[in-house]
C-alpha positions as CSV (number, residue, x, y, z in Angstrom):
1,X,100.0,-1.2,66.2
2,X,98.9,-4.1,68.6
3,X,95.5,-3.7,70.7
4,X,94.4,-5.4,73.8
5,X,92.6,-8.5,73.2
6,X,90.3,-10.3,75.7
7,X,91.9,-13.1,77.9
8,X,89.0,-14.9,78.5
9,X,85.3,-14.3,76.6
10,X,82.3,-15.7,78.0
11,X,78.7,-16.3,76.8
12,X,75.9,-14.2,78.1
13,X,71.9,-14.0,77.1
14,X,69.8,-11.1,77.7
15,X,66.2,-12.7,77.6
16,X,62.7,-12.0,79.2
17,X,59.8,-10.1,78.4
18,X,60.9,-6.8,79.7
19,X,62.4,-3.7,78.2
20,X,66.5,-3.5,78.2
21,X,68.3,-6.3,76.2
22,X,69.4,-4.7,73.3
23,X,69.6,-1.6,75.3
24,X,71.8,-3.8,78.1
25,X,74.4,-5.4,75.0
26,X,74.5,-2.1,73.7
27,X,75.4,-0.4,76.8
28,X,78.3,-3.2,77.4
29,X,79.8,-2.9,73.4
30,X,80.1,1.1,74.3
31,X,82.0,0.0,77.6
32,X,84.1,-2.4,75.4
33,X,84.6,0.4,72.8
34,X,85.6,3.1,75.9
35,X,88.7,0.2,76.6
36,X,89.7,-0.1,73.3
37,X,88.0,-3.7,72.5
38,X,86.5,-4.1,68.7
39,X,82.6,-5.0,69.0
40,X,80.5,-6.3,65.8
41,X,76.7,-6.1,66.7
42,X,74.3,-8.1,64.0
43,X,70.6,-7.2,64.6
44,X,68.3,-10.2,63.5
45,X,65.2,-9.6,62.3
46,X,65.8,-5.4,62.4
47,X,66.1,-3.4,58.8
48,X,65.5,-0.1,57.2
49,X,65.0,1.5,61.0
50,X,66.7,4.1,61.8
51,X,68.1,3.4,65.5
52,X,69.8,5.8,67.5
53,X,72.7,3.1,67.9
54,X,73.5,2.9,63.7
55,X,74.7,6.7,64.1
56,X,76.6,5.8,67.0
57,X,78.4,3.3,65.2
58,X,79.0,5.7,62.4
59,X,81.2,7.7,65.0
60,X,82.9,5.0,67.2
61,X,83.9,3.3,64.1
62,X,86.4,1.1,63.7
63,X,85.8,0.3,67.0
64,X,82.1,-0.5,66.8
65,X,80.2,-2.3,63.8
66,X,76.4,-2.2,63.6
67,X,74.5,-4.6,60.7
68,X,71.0,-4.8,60.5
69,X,69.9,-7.6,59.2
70,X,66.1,-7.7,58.2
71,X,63.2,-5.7,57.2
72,X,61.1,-2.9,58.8
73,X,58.4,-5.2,58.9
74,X,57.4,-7.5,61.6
75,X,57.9,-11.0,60.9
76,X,55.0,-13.5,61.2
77,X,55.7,-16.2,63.8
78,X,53.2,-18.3,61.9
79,X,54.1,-17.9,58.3
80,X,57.4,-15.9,58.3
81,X,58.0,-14.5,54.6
82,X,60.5,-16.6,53.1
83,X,62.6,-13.3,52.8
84,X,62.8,-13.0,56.7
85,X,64.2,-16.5,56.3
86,X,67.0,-16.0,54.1
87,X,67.9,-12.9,55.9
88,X,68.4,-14.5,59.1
89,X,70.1,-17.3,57.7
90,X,72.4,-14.8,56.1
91,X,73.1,-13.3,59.5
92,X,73.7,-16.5,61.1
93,X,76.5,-17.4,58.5
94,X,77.5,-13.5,58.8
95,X,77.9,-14.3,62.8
96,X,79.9,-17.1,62.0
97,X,82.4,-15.8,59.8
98,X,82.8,-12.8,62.3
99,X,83.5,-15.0,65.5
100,X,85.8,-17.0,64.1
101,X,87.6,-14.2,62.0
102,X,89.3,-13.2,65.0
103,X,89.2,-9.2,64.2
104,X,85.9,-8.6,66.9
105,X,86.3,-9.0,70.5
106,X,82.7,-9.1,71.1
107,X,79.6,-10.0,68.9
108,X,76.4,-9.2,69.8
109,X,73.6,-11.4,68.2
110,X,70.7,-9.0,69.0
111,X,67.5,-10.6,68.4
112,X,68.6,-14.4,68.0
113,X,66.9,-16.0,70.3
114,X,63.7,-14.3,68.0
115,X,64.8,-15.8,65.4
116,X,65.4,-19.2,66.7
117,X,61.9,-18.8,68.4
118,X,60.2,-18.2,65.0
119,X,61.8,-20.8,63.2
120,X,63.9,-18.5,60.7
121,X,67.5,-20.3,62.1
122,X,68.4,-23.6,63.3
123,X,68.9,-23.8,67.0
124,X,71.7,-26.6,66.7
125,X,73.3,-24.0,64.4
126,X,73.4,-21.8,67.3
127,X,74.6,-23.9,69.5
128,X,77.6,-25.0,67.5
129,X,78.5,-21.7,67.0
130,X,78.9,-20.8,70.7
131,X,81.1,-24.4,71.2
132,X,83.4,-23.4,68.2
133,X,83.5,-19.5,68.8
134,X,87.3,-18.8,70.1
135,X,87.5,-18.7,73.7
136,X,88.7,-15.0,73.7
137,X,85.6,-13.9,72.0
138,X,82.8,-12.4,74.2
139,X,79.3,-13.6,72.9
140,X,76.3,-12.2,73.5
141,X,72.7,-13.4,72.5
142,X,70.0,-11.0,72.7
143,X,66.3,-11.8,72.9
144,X,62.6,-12.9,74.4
145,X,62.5,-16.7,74.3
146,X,65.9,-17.7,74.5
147,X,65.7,-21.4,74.3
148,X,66.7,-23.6,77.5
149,X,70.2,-25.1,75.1
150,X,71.0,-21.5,75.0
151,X,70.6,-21.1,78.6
152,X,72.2,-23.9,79.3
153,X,75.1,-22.9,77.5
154,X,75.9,-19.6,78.5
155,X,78.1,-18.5,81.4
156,X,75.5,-15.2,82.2
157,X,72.0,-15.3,81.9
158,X,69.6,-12.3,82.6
159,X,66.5,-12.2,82.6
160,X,64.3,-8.5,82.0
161,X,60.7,-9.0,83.4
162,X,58.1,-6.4,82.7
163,X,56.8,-5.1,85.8
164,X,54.9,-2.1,84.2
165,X,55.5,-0.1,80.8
166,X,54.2,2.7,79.6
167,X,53.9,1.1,76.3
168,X,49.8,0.0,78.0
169,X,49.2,3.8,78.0
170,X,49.8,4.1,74.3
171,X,53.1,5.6,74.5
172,X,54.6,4.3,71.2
173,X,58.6,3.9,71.1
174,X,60.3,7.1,71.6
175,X,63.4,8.1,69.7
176,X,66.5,8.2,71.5
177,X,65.0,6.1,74.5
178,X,63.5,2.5,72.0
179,X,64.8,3.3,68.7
């Protein structure tokens, strides 16, 4: 049984220092899903967390494919664990064998622009992957400090700023709203 397949994917980066990137990619892959388009999400740098988004997967599957790749534990921007390394590395190559297997309409590389920021991937790997990725693949790169090659790059960049959170009240992240 044949599927619809995108025409035409584009490149977009959710960046900035505000709340909603993930949140924003995630909300576009269920839109995708709702239309019948397969979506592969790989979370950099995210592990052993139990996000509200894994379970959805588990129901909107085979339509929607969620892989953490990473620990529970923050990574040092300093003096990243050679673990956190290998494991983004892993995610890169896992990216790259997604894109260009031609089964996923979008991939979402939530948290890349992290992981290029600390050092854990190669930026020029990046950027080769978005000038090889087939042109009916959506990408999207999710992320604070998305470099200005990235920018460059893409075809929709968008930018969350923090205007106020109540993260500087103490509220920590809330199940079903951050995680």
């Amino acid at each position: 049984m044949s599927r619809k397949r995108l025409s035409q994917g584009m490149i977009q980066v959710y960046t900035g220092n505000g709340k909603g990137k993930t949140t924003a990619a995630l909300g576009l892959a269920c839109r995708a899903v709702g239309h019948g388009y397969k979506v592969f999400v790989i979370q950099f740098m995210k592990g052993d967390i139990e996000y509200g988004e894994l379970e959805t997967a588990k129901r909107l599957a085979p339509y929607l494919t969620i892989r953490q790749m990473g620990r529970k534990y923050f990574v040092s921007r300093e003096n990243p664990d050679p673990e956190d390394v290998k494991l983004a590395q892993e995610a890169l190559a896992l990216a790259t064998e997604v894109i260009m297997g031609g089964e996923y309409d979008i991939v979402i590389l939530d948290e890349v622009n992290v992981a290029l920021d600390f050092g854990l991937i190669k930026k020029e790997e990046v950027l080769k992957l978005m000038d090889e990725r087939p042109s009916n693949v959506e990408l999207i790169l999710t992320g604070r400090y998305a470099a200005e090659e990235i920018i460059g790059k893409a075809d929709l960049v968008t930018e969350m700023r923090e205007v106020k959170h109540y993260y500087q009240k103490g509220i920590q992240s809330r199940e079903g709203i951050e995680k």
